[in-house]
VEXMIPA-970777 format. One record per atom (N, C-alpha, C): residue in one letter; x, y, z. Coordinates in steps of 0.05 Angstrom, whole numbers, plus 5000, padded with zeros to 4 digits. Example, Ala and Ser with C-alpha at 12.3 -4.5 7.8 and 13.67 -1.06 7.14 Angstrom:
REM residues 2
A526448865156;A524649105156;A526449345156;S525749555142;S527349795143;S525850015157;
END
This chain:
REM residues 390
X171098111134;X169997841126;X167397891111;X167297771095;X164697751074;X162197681087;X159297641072;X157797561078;X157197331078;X158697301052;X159296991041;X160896791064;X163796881073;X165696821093;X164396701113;X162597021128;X162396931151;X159896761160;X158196691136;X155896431134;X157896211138;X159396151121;X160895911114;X162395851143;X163696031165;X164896021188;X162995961196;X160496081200;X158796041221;X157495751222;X156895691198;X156395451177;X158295061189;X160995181188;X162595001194;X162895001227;X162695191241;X162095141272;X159795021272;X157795001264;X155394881265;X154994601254;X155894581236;X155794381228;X157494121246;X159594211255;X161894041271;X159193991296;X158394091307;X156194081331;X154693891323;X153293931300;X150693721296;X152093441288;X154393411267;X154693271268;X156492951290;X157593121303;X157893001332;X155192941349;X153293001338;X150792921354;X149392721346;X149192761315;X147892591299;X148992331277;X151092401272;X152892091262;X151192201238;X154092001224;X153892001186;X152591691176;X151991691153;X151391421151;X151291291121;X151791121117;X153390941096;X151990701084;X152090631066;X150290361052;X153290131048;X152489931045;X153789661040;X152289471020;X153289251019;X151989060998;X149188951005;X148088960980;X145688800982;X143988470968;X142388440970;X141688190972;X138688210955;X138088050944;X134987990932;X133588050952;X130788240947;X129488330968;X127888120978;X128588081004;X127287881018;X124187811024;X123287601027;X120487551037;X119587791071;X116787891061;X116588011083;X113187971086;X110988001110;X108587991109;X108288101084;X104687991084;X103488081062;X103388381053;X103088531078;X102688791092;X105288951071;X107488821077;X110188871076;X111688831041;X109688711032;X110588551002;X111088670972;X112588750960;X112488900939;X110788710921;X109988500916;X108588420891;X105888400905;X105188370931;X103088310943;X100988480937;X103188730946;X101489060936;X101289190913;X101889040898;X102689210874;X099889240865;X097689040870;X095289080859;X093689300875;X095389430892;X093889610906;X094089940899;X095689970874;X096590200869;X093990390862;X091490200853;X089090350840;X087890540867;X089890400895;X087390460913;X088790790919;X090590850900;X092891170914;X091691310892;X091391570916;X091291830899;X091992010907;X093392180893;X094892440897;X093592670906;X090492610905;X089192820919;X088892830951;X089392610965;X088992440988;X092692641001;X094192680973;X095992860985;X096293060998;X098093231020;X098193511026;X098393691002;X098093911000;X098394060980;X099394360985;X101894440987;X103894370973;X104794000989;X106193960978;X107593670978;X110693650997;X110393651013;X113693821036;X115493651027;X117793661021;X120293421028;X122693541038;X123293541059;X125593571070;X127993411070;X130493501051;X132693431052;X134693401072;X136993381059;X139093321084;X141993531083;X141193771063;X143693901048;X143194171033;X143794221011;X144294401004;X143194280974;X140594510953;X140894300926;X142894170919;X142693970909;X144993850888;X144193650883;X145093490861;X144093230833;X143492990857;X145193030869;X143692830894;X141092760895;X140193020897;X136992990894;X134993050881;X136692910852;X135092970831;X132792830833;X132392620845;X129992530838;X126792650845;X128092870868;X125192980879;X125293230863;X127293330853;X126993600835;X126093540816;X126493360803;X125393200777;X122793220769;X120893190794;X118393240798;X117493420791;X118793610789;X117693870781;X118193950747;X119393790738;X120793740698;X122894010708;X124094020731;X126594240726;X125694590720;X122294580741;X120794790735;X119994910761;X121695040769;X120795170800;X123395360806;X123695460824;X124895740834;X124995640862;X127895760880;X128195740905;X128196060919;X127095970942;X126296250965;X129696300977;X130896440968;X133996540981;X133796451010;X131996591027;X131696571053;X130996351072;X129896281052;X128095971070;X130495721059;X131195741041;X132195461011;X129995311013;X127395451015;X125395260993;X124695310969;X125095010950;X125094960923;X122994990915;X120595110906;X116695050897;X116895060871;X116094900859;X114194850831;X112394610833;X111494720808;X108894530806;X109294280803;X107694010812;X108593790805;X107293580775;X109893510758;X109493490731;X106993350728;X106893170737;X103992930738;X102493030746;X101593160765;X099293350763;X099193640769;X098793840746;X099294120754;X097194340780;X095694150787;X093594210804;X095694270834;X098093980840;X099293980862;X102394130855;X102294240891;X105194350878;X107094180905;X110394160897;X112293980902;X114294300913;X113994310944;X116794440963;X117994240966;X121494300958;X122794170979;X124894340988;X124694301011;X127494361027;X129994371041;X132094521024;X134394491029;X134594441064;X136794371072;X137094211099;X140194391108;X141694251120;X144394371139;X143394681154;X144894941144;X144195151157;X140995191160;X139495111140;X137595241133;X135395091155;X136494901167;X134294731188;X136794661214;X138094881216;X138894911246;X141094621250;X141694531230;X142694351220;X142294071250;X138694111257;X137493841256;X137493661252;X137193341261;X136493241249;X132993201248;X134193061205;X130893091198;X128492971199;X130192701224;X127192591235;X125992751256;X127792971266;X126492971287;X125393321289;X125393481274;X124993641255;X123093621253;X121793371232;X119893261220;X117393221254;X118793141268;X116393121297;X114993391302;X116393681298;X115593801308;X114694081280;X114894051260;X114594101237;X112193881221;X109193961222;X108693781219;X107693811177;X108694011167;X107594081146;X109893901134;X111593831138;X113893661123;X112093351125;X112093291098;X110793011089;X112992771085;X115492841073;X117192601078;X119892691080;X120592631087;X124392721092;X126192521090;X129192611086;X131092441082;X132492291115;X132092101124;X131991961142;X133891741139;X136291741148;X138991531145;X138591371167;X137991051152;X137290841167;X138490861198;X141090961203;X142591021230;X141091141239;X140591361233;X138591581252;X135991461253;X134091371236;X132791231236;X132491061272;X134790851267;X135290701297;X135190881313;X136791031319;X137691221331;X136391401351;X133791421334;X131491531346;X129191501340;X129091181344;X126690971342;X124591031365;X125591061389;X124991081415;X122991281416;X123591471413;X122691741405;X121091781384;X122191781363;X121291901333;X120891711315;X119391521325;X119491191312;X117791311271;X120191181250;X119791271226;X119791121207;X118191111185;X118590901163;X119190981135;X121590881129;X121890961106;X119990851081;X120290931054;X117690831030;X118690721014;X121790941013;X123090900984;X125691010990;X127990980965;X130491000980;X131491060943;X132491360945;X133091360916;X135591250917;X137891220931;X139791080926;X140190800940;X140690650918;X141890380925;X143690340948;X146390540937;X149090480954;X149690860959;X150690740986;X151091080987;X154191180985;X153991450973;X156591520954;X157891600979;X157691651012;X160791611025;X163291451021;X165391571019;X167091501027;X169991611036;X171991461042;X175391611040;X176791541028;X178391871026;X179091870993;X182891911006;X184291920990;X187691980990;X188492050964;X191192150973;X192792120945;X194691940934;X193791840922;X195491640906;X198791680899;X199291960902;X201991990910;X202491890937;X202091890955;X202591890984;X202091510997;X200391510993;X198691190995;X198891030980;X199490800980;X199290590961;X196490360973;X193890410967;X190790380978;X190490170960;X188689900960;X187789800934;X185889730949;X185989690972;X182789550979;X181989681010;X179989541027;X180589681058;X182489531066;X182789361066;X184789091078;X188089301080;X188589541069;X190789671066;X190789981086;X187889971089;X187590231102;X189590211129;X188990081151;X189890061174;X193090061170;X193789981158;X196989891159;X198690131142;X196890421139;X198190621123;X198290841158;X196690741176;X196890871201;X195991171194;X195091231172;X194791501167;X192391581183;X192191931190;X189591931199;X188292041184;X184991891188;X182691961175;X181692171189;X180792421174;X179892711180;X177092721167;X174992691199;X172492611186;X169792811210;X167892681204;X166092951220;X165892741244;X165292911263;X164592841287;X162492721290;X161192461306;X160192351312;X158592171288;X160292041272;X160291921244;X159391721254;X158491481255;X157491231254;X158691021245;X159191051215;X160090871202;X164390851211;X165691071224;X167391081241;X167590861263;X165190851279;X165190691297;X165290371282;X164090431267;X163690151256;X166490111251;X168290161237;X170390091224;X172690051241;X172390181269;X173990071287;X173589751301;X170889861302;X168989551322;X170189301305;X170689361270;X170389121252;X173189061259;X175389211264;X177289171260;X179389361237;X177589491225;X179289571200;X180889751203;X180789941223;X181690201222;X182290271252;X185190361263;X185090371287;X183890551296;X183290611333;X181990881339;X182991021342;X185791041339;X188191241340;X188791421308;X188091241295;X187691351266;X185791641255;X183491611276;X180791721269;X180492031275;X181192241271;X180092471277;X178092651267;X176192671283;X173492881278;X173093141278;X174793241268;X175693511266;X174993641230;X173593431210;X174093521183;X171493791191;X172394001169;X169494121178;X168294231148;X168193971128;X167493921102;X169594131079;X171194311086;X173394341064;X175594261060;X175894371033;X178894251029;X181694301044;X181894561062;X184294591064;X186394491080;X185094331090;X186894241112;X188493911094;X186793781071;X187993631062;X190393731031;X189694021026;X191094061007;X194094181019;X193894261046;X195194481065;X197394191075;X196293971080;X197793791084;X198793581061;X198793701042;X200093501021;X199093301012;X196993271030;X195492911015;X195992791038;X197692821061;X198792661077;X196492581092;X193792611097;X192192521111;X189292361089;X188392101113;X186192171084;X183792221102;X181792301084;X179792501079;X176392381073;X174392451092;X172292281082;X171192481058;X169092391042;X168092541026;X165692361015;X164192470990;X162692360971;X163792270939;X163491920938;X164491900914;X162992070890;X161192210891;X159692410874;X160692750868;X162292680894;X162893040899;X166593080887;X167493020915;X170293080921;X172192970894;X171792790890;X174192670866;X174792940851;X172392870837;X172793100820;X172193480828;X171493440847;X172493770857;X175793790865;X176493570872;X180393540880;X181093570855;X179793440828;X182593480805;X180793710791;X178293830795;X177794020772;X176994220778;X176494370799;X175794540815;X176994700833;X179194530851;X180594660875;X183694770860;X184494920858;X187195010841;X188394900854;X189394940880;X190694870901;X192294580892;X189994400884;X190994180884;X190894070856;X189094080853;X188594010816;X189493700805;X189393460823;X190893230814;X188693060828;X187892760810;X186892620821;X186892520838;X185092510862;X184492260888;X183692020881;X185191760898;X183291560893;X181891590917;X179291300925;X176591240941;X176390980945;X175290960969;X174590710972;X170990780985;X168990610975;X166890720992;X166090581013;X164890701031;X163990531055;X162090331056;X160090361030;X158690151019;X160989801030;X163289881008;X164389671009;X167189561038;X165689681052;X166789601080;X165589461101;X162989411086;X160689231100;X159389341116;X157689601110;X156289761130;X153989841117;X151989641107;X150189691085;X147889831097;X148290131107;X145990261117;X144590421094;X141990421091;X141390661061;X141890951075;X142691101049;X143191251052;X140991491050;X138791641064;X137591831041;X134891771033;X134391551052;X131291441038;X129391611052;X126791601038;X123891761040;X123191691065;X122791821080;X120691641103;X118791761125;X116791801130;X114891891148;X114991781175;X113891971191;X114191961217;X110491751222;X111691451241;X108791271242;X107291461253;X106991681269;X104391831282;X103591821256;X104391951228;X102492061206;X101791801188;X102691591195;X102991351172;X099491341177;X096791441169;X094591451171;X093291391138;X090491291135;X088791181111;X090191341091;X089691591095;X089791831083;X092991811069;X094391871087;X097491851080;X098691591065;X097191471071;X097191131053;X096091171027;X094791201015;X092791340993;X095491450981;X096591620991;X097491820985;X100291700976;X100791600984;X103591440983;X104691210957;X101691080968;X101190830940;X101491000908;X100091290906;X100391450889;X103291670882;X103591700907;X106591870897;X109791700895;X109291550917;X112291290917;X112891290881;X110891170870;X111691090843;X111991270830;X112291580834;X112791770820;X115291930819;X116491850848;X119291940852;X120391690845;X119791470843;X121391160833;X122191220805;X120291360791;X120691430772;X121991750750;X121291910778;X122992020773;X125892020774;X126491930797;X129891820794;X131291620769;X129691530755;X129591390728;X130091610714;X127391780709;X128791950678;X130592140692;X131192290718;X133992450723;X135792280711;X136492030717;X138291950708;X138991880671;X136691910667;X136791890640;X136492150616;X135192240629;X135492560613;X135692780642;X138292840651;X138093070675;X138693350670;X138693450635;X138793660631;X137493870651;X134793780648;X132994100652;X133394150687;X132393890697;X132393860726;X135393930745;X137893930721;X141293970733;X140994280728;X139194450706;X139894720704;X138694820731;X136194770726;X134494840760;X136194790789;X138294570793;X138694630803;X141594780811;X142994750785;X145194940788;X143195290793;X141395320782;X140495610788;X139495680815;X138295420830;X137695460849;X139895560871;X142895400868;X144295490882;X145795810880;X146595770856;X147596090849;X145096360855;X141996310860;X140396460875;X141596430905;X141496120921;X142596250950;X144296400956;X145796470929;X148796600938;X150196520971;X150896220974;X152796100996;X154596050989;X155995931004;X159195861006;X158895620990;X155995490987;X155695200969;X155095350937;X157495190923;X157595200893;X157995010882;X156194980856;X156494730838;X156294840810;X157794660792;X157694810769;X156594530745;X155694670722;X154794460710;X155894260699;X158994280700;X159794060691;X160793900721;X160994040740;X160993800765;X158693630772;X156393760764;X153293620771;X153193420751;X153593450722;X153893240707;X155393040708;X157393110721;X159492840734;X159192770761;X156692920774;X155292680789;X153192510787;X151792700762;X150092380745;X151492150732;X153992260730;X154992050718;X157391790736;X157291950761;X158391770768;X156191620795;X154091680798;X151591590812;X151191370791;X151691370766;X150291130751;X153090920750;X155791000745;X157090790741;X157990690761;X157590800794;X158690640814;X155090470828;X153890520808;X151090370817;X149390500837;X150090790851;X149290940877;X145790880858;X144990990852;X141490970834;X141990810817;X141790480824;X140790250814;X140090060824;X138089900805;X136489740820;X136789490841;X139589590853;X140989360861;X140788950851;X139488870859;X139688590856;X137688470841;X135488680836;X133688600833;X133288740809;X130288820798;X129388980769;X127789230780;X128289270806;X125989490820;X128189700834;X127889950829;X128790200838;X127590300868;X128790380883;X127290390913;X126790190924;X126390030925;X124989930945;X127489720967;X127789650981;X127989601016;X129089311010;X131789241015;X132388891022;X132488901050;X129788691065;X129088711095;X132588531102;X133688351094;X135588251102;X137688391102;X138888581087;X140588811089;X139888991112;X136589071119;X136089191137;X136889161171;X135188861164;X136088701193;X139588651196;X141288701174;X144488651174;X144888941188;X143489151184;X145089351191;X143989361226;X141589371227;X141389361256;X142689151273;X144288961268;X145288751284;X147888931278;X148388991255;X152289101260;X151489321280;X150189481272;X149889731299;X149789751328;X148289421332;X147389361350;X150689211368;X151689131354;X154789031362;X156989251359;X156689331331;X159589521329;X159089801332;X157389901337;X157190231341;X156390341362;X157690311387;X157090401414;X155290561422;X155590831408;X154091011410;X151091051398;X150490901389;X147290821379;X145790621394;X144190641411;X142090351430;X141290331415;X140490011409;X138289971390;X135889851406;X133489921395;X130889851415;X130589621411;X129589431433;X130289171439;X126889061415;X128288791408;X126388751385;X126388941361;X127989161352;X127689191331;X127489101302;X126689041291;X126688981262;X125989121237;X126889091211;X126989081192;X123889211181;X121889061188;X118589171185;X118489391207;X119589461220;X119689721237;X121190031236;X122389941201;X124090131199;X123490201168;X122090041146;X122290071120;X119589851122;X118690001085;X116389851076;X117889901040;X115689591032;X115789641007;X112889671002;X110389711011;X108689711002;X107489840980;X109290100983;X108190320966;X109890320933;X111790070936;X112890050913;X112690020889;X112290030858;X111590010837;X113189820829;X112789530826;X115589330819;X115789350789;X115189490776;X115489450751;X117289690744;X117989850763;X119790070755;X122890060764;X123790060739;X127790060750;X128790170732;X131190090728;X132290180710;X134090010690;
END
């Protein structure tokens, strides 16, 4: 067995563990961002951006991911104009950060490389990490504990979903899922799973948590099962990448199953939400708001960096440049990085928020939600730049 091999075995036993611990999590539709305190207000604050400065920042600048590089997260590599080098050992990303060359921008890869944690809670005991990727579920999840606020949210809608083959299935909407009785082969302790039973859509007999993120078990079975995945990733690794199979999947995403959790947003742990870290925030929020703008609009330099970054970890995770490009491109045409409802990139619909803690709070057993939670307890727009979208 390789070296390569036996990461990737060791990799997929691990991963099956955490994720039965920690649940997956999914975005749904959204709504004009709602009225919130003054405290809470994207236009309220907007006059307060003079009061941020990037020196008031840590230096280096931590961000802890949720994965392995990839276009996913272009917006925080971005930061760097596609100019930094990753540590093999650690998968930390460092370069300097574009807007000011004085500060420099780590971020770090996530799954193996953080004990495959989660990264709120990571973040409690790691205190050099400044913002991390925090899924509104987990978020709830471990309110109690690790009470966290997100800033900013580079994606709108999040690219989960399940996928089939269109030979096998005849799918057009969810309303068809249940009545194909097929089973869904998904990770353990998923969230948005529970949800889909609670709603009705999908029986519990259907559901097995056994995927352990490859292909073979759906190419080995013909299509005959379907398969969760990322509308960013899988499509096109099924028809252009895997020999095995080489034919298009269709998707449906979980977005549109009414489970509008963000996916991926920025968010600090309240112990550190301090003057200092406020400063700091008002100044950098609008710089990753904006950087997820030009990734998406010119992602040359920042997609080479990070195809190089991966082919340095030498792992079982590979991306190639024309798969990264057809996840910029399909992050923009299914809306995953857009300004949803509004003209502003990042920032927080408190009514979508409060939608997801009431579905969780009914349909997903395995998550308590802390009594009185809300919407201002879980996300801010303060630090938002309303004049930036796309």
């Amino acid at each position: 067995m390789t070296k390569k091999t036996q990461f990737a075995f060791v990799l997929l036993l691990a991963f099956g563990a955490f994720a039965a611990s920690c649940g997956d999590s999914n975005d749904s539709s959204s709504s004009a961002v709602s009225a919130e305190p003054a405290s809470n207000n994207v236009t309220e604050e907007a006059s307060d951006d003079a009061m941020g400065s990037l020196s008031d920042c840590p230096n280096p600048i931590v961000f802890q991911t949720d994965w392995f590089p990839e276009a996913e997260h272009g917006a925080l590599y971005n930061l760097t104009a596609g100019d930094g080098s990753i540590d093999p050992e650690s998968g930390r990303f460092t370069g300097v950060l574009a807007a000011d060359p004085s500060m420099t921008v780590e971020i770090r890869a996530g799954g193996p490389f953080i004990g495959f944690q989660p990264t709120v809670a990571l973040m409690a005991t790691d205190p050099s990490i400044f913002l991390g990727y925090v899924n509104s579920d987990e978020a709830i999840l471990n309110y109690e504990d690790f009470p966290s606020t997100a800033v900013m949210t580079p994606f709108e809608i999040n690219p989960q979903i399940i996928m089939w083959d269109p030979q096998t299935y005849d799918i057009s909407s969810w309303d068809d899922v249940k009545g194909t009785g097929a089973v869904i082969n998904h990770f353990g302790g998923a969230s948005y799973t529970e949800y889909l039973v609670g709603a009705g859509i999908v029986d519990e007999s259907q559901l097995d948590p056994s995927y352990d993120g490859g292909p073979v078990r759906f190419i080995a079975e013909g299509g005959a099962i379907i398969q969760q995945g990322f509308a960013t990733q899988e499509p096109y690794n099924y028809e252009n990448s895997f020999a095995d199979w080489g034919t298009p999947v269709e998707f449906l995403l979980i977005h549109d199953a009414g489970y509008p959790i963000y996916q991926g947003p920025l968010a600090i742990l309240d112990k550190d939400l301090d003057a200092q870290a406020e400063s700091c925030l008002h100044a950098l929020v609008p710089l990753v708001q904006q950087s997820a703008v030009d990734f998406q609009n010119d992602p040359e330099a920042t997609s080479a960096a990070i195809l190089q970054a991966v082919i340095d970890l030498d792992t079982f995770w590979q991306l190639s440049a024309e798969g990264i490009a057809n996840t910029v491109s399909m992050m923009d045409s299914l809306g995953i990085v857009s300004n949803g409802d509004d003209d502003i990139l990042g920032n927080f619909d408190l009514d979508r928020v409060n939608k997801v803690i009431s579905i969780i709070d009914s349909k997903v057993p395995s998550i308590k939600v802390s009594a009185g939670l809300s919407a201002s307890d879980l996300v801010t727009n303060r630090f938002i730049d309303p004049t930036i979208g796309r």
